[in-house]
N, C-alpha and C positions, 0 to 999 in steps of 0.2 A: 504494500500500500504506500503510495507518495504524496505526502503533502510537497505545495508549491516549494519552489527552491526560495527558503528566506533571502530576503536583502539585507546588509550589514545596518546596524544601528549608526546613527550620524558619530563621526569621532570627535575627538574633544578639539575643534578647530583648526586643526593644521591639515595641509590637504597634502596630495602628492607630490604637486609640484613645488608644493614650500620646501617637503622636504628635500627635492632635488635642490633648489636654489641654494637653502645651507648648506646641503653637501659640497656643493661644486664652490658655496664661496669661501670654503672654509680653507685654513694655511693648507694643512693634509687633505686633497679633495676626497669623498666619499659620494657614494650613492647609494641609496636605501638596495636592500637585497631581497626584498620584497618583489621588485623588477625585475628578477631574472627568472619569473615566473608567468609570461604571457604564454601563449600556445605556443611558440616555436621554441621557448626553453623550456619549458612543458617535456614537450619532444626530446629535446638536448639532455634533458636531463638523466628523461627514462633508456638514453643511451648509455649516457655515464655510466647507469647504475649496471649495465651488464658488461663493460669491461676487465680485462682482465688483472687492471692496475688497482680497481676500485673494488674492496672487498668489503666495503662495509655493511651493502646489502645483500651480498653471501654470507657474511657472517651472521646479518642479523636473520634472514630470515633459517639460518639452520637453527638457530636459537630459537626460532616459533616452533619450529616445525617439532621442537623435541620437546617444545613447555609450552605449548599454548593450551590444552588442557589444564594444566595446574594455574598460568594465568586466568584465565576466565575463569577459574574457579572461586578466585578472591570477588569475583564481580559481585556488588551488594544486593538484595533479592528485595520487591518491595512483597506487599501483604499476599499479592497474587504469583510473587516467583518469580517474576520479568524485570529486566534492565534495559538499561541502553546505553550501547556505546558510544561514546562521544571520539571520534579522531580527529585530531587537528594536523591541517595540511594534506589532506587525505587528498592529494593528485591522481591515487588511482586508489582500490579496494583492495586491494592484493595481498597486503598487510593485513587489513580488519576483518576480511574473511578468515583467516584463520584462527581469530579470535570466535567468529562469531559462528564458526562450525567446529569449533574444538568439540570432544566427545563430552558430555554433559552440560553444554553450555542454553544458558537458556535467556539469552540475548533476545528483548523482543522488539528493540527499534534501534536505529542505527543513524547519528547523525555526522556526515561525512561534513567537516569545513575547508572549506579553501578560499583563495583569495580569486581565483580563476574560472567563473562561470561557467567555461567550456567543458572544462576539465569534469563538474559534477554532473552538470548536466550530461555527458556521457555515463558516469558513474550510476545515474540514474536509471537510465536504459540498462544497462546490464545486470544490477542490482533487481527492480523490477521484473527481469526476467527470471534471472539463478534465485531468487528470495521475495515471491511475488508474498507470503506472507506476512515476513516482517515491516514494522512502519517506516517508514523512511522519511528522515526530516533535510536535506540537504541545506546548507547555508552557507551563502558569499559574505564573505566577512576578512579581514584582518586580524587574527586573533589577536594580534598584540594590544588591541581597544577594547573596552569595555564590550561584552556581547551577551546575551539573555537566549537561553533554549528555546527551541519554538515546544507552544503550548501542549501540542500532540505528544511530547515527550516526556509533558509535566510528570506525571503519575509514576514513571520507573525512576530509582536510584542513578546514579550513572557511575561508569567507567570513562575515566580520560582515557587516551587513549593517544601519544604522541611518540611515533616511531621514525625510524630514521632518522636519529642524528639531525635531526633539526635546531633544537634546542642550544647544536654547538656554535650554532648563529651566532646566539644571544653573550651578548660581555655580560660581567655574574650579576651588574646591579640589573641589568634587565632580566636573566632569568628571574629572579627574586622577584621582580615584580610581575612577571609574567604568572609565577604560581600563585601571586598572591589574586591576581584577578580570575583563574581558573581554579580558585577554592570557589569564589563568585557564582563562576556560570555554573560549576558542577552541582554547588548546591551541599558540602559537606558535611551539614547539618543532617543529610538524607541518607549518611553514611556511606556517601559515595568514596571514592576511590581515584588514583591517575596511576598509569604506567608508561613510564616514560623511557624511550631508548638514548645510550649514551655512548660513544665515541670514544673508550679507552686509550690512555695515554700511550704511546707506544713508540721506537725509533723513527727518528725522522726518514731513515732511508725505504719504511716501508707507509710512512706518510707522504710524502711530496712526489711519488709517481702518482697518488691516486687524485691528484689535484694537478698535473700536469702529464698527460698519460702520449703515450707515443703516436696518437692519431690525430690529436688535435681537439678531440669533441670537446673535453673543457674549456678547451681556449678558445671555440666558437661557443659555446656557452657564455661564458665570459664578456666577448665583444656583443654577444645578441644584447645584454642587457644595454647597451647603446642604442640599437633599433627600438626598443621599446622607447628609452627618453627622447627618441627621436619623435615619437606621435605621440608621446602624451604632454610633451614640452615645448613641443614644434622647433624640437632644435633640428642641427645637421650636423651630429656628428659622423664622422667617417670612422666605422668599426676598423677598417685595416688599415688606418692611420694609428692602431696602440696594438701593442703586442701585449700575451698572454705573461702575468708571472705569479708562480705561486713559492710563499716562503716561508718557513717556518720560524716562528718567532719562542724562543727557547722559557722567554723570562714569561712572556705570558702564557706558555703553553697551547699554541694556538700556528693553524695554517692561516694564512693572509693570504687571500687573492686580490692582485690589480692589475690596470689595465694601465699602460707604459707608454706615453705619448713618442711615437718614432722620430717626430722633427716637432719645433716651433709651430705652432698652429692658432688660431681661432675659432672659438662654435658659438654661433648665434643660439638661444634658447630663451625663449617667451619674450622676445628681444633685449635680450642683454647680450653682452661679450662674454664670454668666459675664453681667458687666455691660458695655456700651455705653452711651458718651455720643453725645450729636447728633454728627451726623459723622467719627466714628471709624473707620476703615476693620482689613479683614480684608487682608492681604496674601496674595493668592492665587494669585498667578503668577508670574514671570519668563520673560522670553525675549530670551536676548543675543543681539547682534547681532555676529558673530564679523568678522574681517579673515582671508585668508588667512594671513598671519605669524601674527596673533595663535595661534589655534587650532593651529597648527603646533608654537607653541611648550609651549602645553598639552600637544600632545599628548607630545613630548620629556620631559617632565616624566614620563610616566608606561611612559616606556620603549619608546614606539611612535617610528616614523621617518616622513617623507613620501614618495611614490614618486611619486604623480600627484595631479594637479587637476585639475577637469571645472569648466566652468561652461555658464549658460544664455547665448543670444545677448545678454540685457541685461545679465547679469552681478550678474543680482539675487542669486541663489540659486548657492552652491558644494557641490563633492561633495569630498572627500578619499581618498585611496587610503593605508592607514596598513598599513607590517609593521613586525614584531614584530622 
């Protein structure tokens, strides 16, 4: 069953393009990384993830595939036995099915969020098809804002539910506040629950191929987020005017992806100038690379506790089981 695809709630006044502006006028330019998420890196991405440099969705999903049972086990039950999974950045279902067909699971509604209409809206169609009983509440949204369940889901407890290394986005004040608004929407009072996948600390040498891989796709991932501020800021920047770099940064524990201005340049956007010297880079990503403590500690910080841990047999890739 599908209800409409929710629209996101208004955010607290900063728009997209604001925050390109600060980015780009900032000493170290930056661009939100929210943008590297239209349809074509959508696509780019779901390429990434099947490379052979990039193993963090090998990893993570041998780790479902051997525990998603005992996850969905922790999911809280209302008075009639039913929940609902809540996934954030839920680009495809891939992941939440496994949750939501684990052997005892009794998952009865599923809310897929993304920030990418297209993306759910396919999700829809398929889910619909393979799970025409479960409710389906889809919703376009930015999780990082404030956001409210749609109503069809009131009635079950929930499951968060945020996998893939996403969260290594987030620098720690933002994680912190990120769980402190998805205590919010979860509702922890309902005795709901979040499981959250994490990104183990691990040598650089087998970090920095999976973010610069020998074909190139992340470094056309990389540049598309240019196409995107290209239409939504009406700028012109010229993607193959920056090259791909990704670096690992030791003191924060973290891969850095930017984009490398090749020569002196100019880009018009919402009509301004933004200048670039030879080799100035765009800061366009981050992704931390968490410890089990570490992120435990985070997560305490925003009022969540730890219950369990999952890992993969190498122990690349961590899941967290967090109540409220």
């Amino acid at each position: 069953m599908l209800d409409d695809i929710t629209q996101p709630l208004p955010g607290p006044g900063v728009s997209v393009l604001d925050e390109i502006l600060s980015g780009l006028g900032s000493r170290q330019k930056t661009l939100p990384a929210k943008l590297f998420y239209d349809e074509a890196g959508c696509d780019l991405f779901n390429r990434i993830t099947q490379l052979p440099e990039y193993y963090v969705t090998r990893a993570e999903v041998a780790l479902l595939d051997r525990h998603a049972g005992e996850i969905a086990a922790h999911a809280p039950r209302s008075s009639s036995g039913g929940a609902t999974l809540v996934e954030y950045g839920a680009s495809d279902e891939s992941k939440g099915v496994r949750l939501l067909d684990a052997e005892g699971s009794r998952f009865e509604a599923y809310v897929p969020i993304d920030i990418a209409p297209g993306a759910l809206a396919a999700i829809a169609v398929r889910m619909q098809a393979s799970h025409p009983r479960l409710t389906l509440a889809p919703v376009v949204a930015d999780f990082l804002q404030p956001l409210v369940l749609p109503a069809s889901v009131a009635a079950f407890p929930a499951m968060g539910f945020f996998p893939g290394s996403t969260i290594g986005n987030f620098r720690p004040d933002m994680v912190v506040r990120f769980l402190e608004q998805a205590r919010q929407t979860l509702s922890v009072e309902q005795r709901s629950c979040f499981v959250i996948g994490t990104d183990l600390r691990k040598h650089p040498a087998r970090l920095i191929p999976a973010y610069d891989d020998a074909q190139g796709v992340t470094a056309a991932f990389n540049r598309n987020i240019l196409n995107h501020v290209n239409r939504v800021a009406e700028a012109d920047f010229k993607p193959d005017a920056f090259a791909h770099r990704a670096i690992w940064n030791e003191q924060d524990g973290r891969i850095e992806m930017h984009l490398q201005s090749l020569t002196a340049q100019t880009v018009r956007l919402a009509g301004r100038t933004i200048r670039f010297s030879s080799g100035e880079t765009i800061h366009t990503e981050d992704s931390y690379k968490h410890t089990r403590e570490g992120f435990i500690s985070l997560a305490a910080r925003a009022g969540w506790r730890s219950d369990a841990f999952w890992t993969d047999p190498d122990r690349l890739f961590g899941m967290h089981l967090l109540l409220g």
